[in-house]
Wavefront OBJ file of the C-alpha trace (Angstrom):
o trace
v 126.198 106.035 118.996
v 123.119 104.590 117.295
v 123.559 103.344 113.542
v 121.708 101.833 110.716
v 123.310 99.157 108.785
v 122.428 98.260 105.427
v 122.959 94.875 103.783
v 121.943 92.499 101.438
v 122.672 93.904 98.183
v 124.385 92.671 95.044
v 124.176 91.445 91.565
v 121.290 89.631 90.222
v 119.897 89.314 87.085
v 116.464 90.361 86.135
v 113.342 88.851 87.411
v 115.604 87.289 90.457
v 115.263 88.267 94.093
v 117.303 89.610 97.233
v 116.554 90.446 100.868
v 118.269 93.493 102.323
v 117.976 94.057 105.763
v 118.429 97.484 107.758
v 120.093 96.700 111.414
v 120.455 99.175 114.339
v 122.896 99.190 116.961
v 123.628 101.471 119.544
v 121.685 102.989 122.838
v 118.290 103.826 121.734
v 114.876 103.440 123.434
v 112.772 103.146 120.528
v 112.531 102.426 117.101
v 109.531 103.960 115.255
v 108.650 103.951 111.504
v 111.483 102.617 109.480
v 111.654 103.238 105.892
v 113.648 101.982 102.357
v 114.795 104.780 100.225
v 116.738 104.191 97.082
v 119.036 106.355 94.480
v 120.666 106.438 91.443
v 122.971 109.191 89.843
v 121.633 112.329 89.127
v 117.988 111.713 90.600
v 116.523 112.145 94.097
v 116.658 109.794 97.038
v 113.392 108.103 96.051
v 111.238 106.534 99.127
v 110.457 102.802 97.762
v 108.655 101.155 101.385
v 107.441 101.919 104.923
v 106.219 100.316 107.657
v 105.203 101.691 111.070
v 105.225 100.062 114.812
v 102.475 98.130 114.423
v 103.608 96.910 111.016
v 101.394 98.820 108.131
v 103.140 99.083 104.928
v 102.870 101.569 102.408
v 104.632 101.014 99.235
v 105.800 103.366 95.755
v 103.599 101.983 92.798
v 106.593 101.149 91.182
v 107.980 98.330 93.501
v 103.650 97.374 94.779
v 103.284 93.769 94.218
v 106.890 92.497 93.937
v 108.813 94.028 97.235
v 107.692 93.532 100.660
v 108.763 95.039 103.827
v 108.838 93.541 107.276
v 110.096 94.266 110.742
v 111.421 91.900 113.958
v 111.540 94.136 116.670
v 113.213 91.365 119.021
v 116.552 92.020 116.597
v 115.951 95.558 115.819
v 116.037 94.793 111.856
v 114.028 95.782 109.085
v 113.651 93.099 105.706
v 113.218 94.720 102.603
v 112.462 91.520 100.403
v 112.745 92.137 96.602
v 111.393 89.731 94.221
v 110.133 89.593 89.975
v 113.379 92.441 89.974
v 113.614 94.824 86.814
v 117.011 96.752 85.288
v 115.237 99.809 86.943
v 115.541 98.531 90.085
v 119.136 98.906 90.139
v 120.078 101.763 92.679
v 121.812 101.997 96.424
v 119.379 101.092 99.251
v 119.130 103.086 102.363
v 117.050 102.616 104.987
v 115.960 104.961 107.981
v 113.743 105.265 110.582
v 112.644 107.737 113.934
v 114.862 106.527 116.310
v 114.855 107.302 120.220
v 117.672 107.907 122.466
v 117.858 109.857 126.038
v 119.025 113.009 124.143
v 116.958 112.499 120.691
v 114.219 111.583 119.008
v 113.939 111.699 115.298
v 115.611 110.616 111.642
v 119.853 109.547 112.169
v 122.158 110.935 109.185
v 122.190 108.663 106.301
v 124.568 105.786 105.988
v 126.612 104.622 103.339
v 123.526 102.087 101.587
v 123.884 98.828 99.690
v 124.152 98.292 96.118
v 121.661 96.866 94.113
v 122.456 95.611 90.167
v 119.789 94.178 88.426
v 121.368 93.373 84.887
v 121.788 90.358 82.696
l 1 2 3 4 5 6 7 8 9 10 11 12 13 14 15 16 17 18 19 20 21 22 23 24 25 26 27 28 29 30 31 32 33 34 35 36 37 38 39 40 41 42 43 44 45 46 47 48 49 50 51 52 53 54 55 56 57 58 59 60 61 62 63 64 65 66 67 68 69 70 71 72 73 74 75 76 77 78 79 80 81 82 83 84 85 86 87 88 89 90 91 92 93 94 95 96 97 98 99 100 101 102 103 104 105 106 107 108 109 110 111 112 113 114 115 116 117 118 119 120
């Protein structure tokens, strides 16, 4: 019933920027902290950004200074905007967060991401 929807992603070449955004749909009460996650082949889903209710951020020291994560709670959507982007940047983006419904509170099954190329 409730979904998150990533979009946004694409090719750009290096130093350029995109904005993905993270939409939910569905029945839900809440939506908690939301987070960015990214992976590549062969390595770990890697947490890149989070940001919490009240909007504090916490970022990986790899992406501090150039990304930037935002929230607008009126259209349930999280912004994950990427700027000064590097080759190792390129991955699929997922996002998540803590959602609640009448029947559940926590983390939803991971979606299908969006694809990020960073490459000249």
């Amino acid at each position: 019933q409730v979904q998150l929807v990533e979009s946004g992603g694409g090719l750009v070449q290096p130093g350029g920027s995109l904005r993905l955004s993270c939409a939910a749909s569905g029945r839900f009460l809440s939506i908690n902290n939301m987070d960015w996650y990214r992976q590549t082949p062969g390595k770990e889903r890697e947490l890149v950004a989070s940001i919490t209710n009240s909007g504090s951020t916490n970022y990986a020291d790899s992406v501090k200074g150039r990304f930037t994560v935002s929230r607008d709670n009126a259209k349930n959507t999280m912004y994950l905007q990427m700027n000064s982007l590097k080759p190792e940047d390129t991955a699929v983006y997922y996002c998540n967060a803590v959602i609640r419904t009448p029947d559940f509170t926590g983390y939803l099954p991971w979606g299908q991401g969006t694809q990020v190329t960073v490459s000249s």
